[in-house]
TITI-615918 format. One line per 3 residues: number of its first residue (from 1); their letters; for each residue x, y, z of N, C-alpha, C. Coordinates in steps of 0.001 Angstrom, whole numbers. Layout:
<atoms>
NUM) a) X/Y/Z/X/Y/Z/X/Y/Z; ...
</atoms>
This chain:
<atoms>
1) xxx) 4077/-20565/-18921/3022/-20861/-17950/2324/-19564/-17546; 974/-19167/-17816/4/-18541/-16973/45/-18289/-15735; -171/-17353/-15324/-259/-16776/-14246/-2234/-16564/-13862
4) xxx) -2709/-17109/-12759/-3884/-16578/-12324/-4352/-15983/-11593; -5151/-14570/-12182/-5577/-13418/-11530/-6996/-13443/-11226; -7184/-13095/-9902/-8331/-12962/-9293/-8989/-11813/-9007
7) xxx) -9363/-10786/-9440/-9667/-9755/-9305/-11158/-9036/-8861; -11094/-8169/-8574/-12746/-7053/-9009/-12685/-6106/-7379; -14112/-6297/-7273/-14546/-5609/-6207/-14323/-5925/-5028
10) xxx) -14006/-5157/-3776/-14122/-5179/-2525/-15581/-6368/-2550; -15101/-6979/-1237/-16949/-8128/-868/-17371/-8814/-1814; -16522/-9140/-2619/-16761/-9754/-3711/-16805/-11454/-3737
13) xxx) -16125/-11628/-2653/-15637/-13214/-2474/-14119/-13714/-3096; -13341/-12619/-3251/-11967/-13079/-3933/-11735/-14207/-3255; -10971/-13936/-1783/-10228/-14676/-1177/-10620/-16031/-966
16) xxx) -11932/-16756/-460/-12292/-17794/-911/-11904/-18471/-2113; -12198/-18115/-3141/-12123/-18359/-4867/-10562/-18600/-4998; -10041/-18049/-4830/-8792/-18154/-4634/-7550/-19144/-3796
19) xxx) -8250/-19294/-2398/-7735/-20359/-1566/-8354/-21330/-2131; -9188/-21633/-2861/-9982/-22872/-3461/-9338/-23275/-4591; -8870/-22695/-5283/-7800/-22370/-6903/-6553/-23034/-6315
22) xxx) -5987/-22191/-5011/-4515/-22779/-4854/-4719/-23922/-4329; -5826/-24496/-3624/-5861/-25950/-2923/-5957/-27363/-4122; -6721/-26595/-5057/-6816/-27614/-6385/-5029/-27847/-7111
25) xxx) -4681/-26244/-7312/-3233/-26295/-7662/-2040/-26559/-6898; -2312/-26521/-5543/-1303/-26736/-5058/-213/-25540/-4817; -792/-24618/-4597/767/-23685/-5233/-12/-22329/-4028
28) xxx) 246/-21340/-4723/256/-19949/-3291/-389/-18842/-4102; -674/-18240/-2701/-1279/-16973/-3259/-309/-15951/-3172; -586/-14391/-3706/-86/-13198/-3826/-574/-12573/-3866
31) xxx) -833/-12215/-2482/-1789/-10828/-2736/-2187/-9865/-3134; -2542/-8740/-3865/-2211/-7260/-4433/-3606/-6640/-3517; -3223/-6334/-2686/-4284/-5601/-1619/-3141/-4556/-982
34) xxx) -3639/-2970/-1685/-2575/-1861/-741/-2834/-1955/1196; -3952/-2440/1346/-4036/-2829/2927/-3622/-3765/3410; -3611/-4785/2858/-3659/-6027/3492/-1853/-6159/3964
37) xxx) -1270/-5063/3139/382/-5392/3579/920/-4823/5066; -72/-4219/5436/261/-3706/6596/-467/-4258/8035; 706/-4441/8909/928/-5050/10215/148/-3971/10807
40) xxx) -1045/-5168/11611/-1887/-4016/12969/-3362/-4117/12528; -3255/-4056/11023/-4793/-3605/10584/-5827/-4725/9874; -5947/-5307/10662/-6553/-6496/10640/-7910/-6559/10228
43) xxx) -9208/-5894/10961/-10718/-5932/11376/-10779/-5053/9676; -10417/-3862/10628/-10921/-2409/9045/-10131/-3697/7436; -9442/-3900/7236/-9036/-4245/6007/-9644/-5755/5712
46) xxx) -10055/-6596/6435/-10586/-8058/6400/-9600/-8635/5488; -8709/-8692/6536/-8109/-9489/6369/-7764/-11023/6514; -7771/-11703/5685/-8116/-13144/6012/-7563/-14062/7586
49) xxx) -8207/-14812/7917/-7920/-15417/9378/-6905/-17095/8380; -6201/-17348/9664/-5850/-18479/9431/-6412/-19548/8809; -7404/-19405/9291/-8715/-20504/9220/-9324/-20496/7708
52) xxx) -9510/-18958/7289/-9491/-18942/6184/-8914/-18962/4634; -7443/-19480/5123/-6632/-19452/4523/-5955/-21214/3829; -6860/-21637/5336/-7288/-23312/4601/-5564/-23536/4847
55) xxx) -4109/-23244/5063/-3240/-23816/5091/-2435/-23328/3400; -3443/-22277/3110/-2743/-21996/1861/-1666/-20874/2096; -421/-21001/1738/483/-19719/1917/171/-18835/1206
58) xxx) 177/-17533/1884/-18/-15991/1485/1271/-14996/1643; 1441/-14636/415/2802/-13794/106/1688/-11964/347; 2479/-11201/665/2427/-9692/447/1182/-9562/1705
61) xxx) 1285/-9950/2769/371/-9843/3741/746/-9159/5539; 1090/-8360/5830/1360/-8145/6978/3251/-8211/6865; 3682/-7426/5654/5025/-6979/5386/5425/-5603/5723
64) xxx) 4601/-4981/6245/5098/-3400/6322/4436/-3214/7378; 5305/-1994/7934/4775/-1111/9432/3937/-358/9250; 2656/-162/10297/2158/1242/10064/2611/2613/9896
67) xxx) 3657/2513/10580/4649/3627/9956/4842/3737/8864; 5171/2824/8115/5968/3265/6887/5311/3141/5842; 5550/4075/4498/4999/4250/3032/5316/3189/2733
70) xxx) 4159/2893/1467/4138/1765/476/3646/2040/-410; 4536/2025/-2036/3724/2337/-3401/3847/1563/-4227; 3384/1464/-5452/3333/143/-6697/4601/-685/-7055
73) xxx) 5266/748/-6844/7014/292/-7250/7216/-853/-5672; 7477/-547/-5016/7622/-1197/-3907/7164/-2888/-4008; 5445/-2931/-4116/4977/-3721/-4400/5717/-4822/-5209
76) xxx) 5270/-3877/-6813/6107/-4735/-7636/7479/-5476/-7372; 8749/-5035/-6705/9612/-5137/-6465/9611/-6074/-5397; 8807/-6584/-4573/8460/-7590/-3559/7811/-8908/-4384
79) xxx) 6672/-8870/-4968/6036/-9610/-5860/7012/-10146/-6845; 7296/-9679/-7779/7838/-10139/-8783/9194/-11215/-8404; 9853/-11309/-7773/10830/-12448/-7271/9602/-14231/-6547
82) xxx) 8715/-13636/-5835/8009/-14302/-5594/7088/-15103/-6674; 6458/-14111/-7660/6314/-15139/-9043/7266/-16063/-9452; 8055/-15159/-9843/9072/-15958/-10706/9572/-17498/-9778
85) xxx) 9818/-17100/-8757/10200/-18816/-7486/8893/-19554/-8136; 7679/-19045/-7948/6759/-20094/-8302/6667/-20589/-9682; 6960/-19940/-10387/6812/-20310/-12221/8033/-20967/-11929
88) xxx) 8953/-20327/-11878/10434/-21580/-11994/10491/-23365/-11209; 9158/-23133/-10220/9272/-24416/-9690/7721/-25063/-9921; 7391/-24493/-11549/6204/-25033/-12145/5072/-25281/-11160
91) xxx) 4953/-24204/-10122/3730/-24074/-9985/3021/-22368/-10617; 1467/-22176/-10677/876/-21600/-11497/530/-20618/-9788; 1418/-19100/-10151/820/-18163/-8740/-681/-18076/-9069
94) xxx) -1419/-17983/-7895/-2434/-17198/-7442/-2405/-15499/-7417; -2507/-14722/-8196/-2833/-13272/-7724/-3995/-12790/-7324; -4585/-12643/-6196/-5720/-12122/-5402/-5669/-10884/-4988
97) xxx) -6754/-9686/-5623/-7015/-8911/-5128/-7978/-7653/-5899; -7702/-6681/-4773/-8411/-5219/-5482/-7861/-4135/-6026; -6732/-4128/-5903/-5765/-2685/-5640/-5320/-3061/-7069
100) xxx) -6028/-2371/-8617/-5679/-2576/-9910/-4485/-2303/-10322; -3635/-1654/-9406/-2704/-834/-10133/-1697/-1580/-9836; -1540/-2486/-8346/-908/-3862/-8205/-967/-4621/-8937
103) xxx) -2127/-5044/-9470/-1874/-6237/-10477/-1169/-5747/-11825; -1756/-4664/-12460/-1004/-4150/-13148/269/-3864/-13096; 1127/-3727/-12396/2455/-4026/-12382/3360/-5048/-12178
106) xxx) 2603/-6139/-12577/2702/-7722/-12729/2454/-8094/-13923; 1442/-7316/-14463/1264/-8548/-16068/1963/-7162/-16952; 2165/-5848/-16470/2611/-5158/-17857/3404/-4060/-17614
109) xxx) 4303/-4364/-18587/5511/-2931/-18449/5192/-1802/-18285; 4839/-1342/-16961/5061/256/-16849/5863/1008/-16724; 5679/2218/-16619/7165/3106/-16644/7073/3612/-15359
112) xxx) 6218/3909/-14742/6322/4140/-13319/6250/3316/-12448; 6447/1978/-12788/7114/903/-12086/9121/963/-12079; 9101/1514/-13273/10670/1112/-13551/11487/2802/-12881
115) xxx) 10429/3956/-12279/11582/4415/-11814/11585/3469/-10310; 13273/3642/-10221/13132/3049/-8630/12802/4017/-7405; 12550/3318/-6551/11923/4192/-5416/13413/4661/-4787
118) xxx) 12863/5558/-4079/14268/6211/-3139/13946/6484/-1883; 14647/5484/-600/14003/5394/556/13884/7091/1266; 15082/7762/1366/15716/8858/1447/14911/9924/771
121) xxx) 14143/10327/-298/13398/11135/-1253/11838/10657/-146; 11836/9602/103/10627/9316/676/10484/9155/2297; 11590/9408/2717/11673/9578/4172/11627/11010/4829
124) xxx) 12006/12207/3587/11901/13280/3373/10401/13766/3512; 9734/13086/2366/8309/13852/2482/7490/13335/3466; 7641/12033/4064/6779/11507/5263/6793/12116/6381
127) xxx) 8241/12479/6783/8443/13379/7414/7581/14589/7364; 7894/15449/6675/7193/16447/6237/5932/16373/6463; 5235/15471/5710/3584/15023/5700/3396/14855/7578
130) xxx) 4224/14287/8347/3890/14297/9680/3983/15670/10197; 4703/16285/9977/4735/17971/10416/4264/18699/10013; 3539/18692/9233/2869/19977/8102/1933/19252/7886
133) xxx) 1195/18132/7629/147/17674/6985/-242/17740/5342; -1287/17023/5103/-1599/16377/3953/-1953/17778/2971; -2655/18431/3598/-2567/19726/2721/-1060/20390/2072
136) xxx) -485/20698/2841/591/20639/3006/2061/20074/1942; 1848/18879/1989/2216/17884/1065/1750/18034/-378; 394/18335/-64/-358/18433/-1752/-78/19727/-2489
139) xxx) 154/20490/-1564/356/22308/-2259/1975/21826/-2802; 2684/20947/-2402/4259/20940/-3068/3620/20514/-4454; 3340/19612/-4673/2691/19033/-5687/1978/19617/-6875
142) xxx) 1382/20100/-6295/689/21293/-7165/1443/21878/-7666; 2444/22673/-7437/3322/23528/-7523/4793/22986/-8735; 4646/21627/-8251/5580/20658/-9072/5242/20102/-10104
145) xxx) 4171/19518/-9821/3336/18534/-11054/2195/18958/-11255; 1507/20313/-11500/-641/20646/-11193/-1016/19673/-11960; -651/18895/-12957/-1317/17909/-13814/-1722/16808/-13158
148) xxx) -557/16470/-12439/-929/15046/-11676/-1892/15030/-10263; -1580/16652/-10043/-2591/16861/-8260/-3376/17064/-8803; -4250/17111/-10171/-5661/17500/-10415/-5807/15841/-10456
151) xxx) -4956/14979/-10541/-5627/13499/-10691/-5468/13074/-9833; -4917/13615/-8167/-4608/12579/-7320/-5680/14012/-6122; -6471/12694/-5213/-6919/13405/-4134/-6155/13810/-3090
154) xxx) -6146/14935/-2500/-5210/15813/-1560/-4958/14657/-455; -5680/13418/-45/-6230/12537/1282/-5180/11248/685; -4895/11201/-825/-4449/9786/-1290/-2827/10332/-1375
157) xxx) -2063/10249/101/-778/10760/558/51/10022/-113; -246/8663/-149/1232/7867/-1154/1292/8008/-2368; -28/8443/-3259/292/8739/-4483/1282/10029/-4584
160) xxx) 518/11159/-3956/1250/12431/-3652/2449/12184/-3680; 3136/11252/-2986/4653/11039/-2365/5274/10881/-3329; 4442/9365/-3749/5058/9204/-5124/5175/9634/-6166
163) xxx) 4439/10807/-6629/4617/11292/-7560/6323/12284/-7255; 5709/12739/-6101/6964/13496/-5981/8323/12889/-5760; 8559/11659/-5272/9678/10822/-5554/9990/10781/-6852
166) xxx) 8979/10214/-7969/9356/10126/-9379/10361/11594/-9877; 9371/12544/-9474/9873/13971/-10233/11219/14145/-9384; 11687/13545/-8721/13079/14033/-7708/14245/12761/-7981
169) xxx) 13598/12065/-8690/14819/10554/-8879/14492/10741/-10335; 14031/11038/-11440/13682/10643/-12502/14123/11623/-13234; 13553/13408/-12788/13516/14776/-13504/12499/14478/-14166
172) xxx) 11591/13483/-14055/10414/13693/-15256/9176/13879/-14258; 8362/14274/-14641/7089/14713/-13604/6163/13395/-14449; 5689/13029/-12960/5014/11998/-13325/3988/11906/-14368
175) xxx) 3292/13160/-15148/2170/13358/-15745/2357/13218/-16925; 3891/13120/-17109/4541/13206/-18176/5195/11739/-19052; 4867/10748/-18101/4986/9578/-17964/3826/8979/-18647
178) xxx) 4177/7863/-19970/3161/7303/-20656/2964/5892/-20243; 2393/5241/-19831/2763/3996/-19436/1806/3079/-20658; 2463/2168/-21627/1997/1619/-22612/1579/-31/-22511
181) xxx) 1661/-545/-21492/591/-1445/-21136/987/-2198/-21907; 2353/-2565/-22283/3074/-3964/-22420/2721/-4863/-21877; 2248/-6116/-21941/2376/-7011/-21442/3593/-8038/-21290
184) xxx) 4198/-8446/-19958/5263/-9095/-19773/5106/-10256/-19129; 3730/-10776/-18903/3602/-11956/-18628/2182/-12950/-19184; 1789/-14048/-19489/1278/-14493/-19670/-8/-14788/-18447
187) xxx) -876/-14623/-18574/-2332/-14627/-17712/-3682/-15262/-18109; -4364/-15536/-16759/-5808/-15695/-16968/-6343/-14737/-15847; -7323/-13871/-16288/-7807/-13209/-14833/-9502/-13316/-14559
190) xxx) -9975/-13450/-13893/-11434/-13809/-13590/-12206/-12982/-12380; -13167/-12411/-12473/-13668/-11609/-11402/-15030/-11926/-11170; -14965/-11853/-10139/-16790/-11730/-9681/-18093/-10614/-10192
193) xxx) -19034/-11511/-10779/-19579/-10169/-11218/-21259/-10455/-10829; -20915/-9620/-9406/-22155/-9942/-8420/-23218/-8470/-9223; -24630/-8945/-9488/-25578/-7360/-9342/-25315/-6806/-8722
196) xxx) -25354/-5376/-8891/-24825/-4376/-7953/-25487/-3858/-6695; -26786/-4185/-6556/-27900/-4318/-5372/-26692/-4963/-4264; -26391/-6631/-4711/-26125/-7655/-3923/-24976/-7266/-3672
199) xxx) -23849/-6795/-4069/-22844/-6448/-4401/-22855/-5403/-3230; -23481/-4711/-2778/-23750/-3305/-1691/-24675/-3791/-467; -25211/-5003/-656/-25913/-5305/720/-24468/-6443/1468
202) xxx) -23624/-6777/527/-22423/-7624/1397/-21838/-6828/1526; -21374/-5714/1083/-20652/-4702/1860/-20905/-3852/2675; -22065/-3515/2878/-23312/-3158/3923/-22646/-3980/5485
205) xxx) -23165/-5700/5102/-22527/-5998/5833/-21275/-6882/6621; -20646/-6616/5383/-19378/-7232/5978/-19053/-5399/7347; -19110/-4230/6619/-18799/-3451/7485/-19921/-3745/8978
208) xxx) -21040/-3658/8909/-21610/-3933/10036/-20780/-5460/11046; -20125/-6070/10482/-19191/-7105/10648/-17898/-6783/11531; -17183/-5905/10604/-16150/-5006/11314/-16288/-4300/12453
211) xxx) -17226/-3745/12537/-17691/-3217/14340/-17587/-4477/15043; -18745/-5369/14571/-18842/-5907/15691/-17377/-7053/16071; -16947/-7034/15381/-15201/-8237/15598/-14322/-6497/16300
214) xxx) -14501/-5498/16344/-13446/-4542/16973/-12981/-3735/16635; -13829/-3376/15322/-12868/-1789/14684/-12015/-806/15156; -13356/-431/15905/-12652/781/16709/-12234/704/17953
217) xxx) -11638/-794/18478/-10897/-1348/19037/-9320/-1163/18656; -9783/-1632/17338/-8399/-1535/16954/-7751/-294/16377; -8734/638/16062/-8203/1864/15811/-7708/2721/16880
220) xxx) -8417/2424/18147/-7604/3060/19021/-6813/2691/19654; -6327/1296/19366/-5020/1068/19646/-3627/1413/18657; -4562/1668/17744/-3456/2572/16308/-2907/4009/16881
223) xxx) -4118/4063/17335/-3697/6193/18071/-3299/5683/19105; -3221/5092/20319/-2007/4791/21157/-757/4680/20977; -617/4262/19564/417/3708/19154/1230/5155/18612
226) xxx) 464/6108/18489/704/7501/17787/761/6912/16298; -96/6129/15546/-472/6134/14387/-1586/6617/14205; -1256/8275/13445/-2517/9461/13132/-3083/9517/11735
229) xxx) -4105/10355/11498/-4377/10728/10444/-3556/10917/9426; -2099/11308/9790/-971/11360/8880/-268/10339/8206; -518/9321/8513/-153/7993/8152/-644/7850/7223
232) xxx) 110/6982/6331/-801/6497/4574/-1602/5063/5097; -1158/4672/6122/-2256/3615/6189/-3484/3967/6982; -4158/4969/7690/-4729/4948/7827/-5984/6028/6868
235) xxx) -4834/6948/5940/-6087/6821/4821/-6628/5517/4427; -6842/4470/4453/-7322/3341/3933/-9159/3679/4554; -10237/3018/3634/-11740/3378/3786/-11551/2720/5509
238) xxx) -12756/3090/6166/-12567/2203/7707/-11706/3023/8459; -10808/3707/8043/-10007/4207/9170/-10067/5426/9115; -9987/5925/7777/-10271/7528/7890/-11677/7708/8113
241) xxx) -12645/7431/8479/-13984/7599/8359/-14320/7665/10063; -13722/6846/10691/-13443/6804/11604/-12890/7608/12866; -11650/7866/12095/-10685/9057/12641/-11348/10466/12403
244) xxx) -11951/10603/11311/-12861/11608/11766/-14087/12048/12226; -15382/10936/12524/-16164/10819/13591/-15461/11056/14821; -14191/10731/15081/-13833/10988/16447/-13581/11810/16750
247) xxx) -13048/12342/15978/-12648/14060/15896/-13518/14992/15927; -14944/14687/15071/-15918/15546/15383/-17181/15022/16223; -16805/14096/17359/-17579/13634/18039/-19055/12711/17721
250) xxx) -18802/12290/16122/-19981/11512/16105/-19915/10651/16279; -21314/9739/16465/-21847/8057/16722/-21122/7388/15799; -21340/5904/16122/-21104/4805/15719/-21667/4848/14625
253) xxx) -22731/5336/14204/-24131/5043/13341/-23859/5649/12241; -23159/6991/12091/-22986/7809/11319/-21128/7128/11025; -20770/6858/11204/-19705/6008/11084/-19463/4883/10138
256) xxx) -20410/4298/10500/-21153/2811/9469/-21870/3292/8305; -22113/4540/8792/-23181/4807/7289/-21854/5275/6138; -20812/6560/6455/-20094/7201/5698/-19266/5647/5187
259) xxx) -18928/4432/6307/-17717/3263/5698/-18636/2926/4826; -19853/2245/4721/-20598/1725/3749/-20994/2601/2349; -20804/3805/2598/-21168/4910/1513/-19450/4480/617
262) xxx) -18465/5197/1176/-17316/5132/680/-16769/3537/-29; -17142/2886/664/-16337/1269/-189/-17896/824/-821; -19173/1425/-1267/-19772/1042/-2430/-19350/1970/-3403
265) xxx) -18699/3311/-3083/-18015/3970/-4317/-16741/3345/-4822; -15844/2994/-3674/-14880/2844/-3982/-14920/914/-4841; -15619/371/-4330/-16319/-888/-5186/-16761/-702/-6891
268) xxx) -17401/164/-6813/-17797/936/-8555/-16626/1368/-8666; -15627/2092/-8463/-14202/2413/-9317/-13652/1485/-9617; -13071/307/-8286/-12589/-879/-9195/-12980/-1669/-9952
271) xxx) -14688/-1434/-10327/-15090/-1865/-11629/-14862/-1833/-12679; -15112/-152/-12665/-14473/192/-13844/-13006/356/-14087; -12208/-20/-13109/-11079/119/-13564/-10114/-1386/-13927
274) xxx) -11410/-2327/-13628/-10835/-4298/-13847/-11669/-3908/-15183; -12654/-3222/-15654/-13157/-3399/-16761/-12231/-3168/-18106; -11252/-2444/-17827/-10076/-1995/-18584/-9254/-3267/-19060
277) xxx) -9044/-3893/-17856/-8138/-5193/-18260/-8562/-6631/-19320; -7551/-6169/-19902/-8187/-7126/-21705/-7867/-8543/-21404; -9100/-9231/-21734/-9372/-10651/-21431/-9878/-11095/-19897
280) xxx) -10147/-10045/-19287/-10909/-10620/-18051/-12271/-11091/-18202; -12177/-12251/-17743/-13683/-12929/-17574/-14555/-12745/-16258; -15742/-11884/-16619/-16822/-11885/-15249/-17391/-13217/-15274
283) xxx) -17373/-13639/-13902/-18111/-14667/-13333/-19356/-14379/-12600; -20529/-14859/-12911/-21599/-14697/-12315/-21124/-15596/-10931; -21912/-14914/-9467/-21614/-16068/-8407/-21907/-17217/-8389
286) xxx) -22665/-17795/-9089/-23044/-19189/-9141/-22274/-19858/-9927; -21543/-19349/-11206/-20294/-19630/-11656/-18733/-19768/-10978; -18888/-19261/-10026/-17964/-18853/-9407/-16908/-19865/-8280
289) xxx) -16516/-20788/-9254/-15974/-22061/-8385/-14377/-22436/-8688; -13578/-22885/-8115/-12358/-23042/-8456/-12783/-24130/-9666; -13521/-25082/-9743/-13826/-25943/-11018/-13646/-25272/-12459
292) xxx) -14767/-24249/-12389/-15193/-23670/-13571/-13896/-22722/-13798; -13221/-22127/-13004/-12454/-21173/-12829/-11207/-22226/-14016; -10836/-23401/-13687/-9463/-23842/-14157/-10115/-24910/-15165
295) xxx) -11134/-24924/-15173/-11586/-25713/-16700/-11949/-24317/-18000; -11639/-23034/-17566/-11699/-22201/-18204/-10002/-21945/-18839; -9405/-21903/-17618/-8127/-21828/-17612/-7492/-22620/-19071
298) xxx) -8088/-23539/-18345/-7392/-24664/-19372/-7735/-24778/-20430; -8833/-24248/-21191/-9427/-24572/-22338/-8905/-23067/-23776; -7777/-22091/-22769/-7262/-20546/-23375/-5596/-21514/-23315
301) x) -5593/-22350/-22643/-3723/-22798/-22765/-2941/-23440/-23684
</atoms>
């Protein structure tokens, strides 16, 4: 049995498409969103409301603290028991999301899925990363792996971590790691494939959206909480953009402009990086229906 993947861009309309898929099938979703797993962050990550969820169950959603790290391995290791319950009780999962490297550790054997994580190796550097900072963190790295810190940004702290977990549980430096894109499960995956104009005026304003439901409502109840810049969840787009307008005293305005700049870039990367995945079908939006979606399905089974 197939597994169905929902993928592409931020503002794309996943989550709809998706609660519409599981209401026809009957069966659940799974999220692969690196935000959406974390408790607190609701507005900045749009995260789905009850309401929008139609009564459909959602796995990998509001499982982790703002405190605490979360990486692929992790993921995977949460997810994958949750497939398998659903394939074993012949229903067909839902996988919904953006975060490629999640889904990818669902349909194919990687190797940096299979080292295991080490809470202890990673309670070490968080630490650290809270006392010394992200610079900080990245100069170990450098120093350990320069191959992999020329591919990871000094700001993207859980990769950092993780790399350096791998090289401290493994002895192999992560750069050194081939990952051959086995496939270990059977799939259909389908993405939205809005013009890219349209594609940047809904993300335009879904963020103009996010202000007004409480962003920075809720961000400063994150820094009450003493959840800082040091946190891996609040690198997430929306929060770091944020956290530093505040810091350097700018407007709202200039705020909205840098979130909307950053998630139409970060929208074009996960393009090109769902463009990679062999056998994905773009859906034009007008195509774009749980109908067409599982009369496609069905016609590859």
């Amino acid at each position: 049995m197939k597994i169905l993947v929902i993928c592409g861009a931020t503002a794309s309309g996943k989550t709809k498409l998706a609660v519409d898929c599981a209401l026809k099938l009957n069966t659940e979703i799974v999220s692969a969103d690196s935000q959406l797993i974390y408790k607190g962050l609701n507005v900045g990550t749009a995260k789905p409301s009850a309401e929008e969820m139609c009564g459909v169950r959602h796995h990998l959603i509001d499982v982790v603290e703002p405190t605490e790290g979360f990486c692929v391995s992790d993921y995977a290791a949460q997810a994958e028991p949750i497939l398998d319950n659903l394939l074993n009780s012949g229903k067909i999962p839902v996988v919904c999301g953006g975060t490629g490297f999640y889904i990818n550790s669902l349909l194919f054997d990687l190797s940096y899925g299979n080292v295991a994580a080490d809470s202890l190796i990673r309670e070490k550097y968080n630490k650290i990363l809270l006392e010394k900072g992200k610079d900080y963190i990245y100069s170990i790295l450098k120093n350990t792996d320069p191959e992999s810190a020329e591919k990871i940004s000094v700001s993207d702290t859980k990769r950092v971590i993780r790399a350096l977990e791998i090289y401290e549980v493994s002895g192999i430096k992560k750069s050194e790691i081939r990952d051959d894109m086995e496939p270990k499960r059977e799939y259909f995956a389908v993405a939205l494939d809005y013009p890219r104009e349209e594609l940047y005026k809904r993300i335009n304003k879904r963020v103009d959206e996010m202000f007004e439901s409480g962003l920075l409502e809720e961000i400063e109840n994150l820094l009450r909480q003493g959840i800082n810049e040091n946190y891996q969840c609040m690198q997430a787009i929306g929060y770091k953009e944020v956290l530093e307008c505040l810091k350097n005293g700018s407007n709202q305005s200039t705020m909205r402009d840098m979130i909307k700049q950053n998630t139409r870039r970060y929208a074009k990367r996960q393009i090109t990086f769902f463009k990679k995945l062999k056998g994905l079908i773009w859906l034009k939006p007008y195509e774009a229906t749980a109908e067409k979606v599982l009369e496609l399905m069905n016609e590859q089974s």
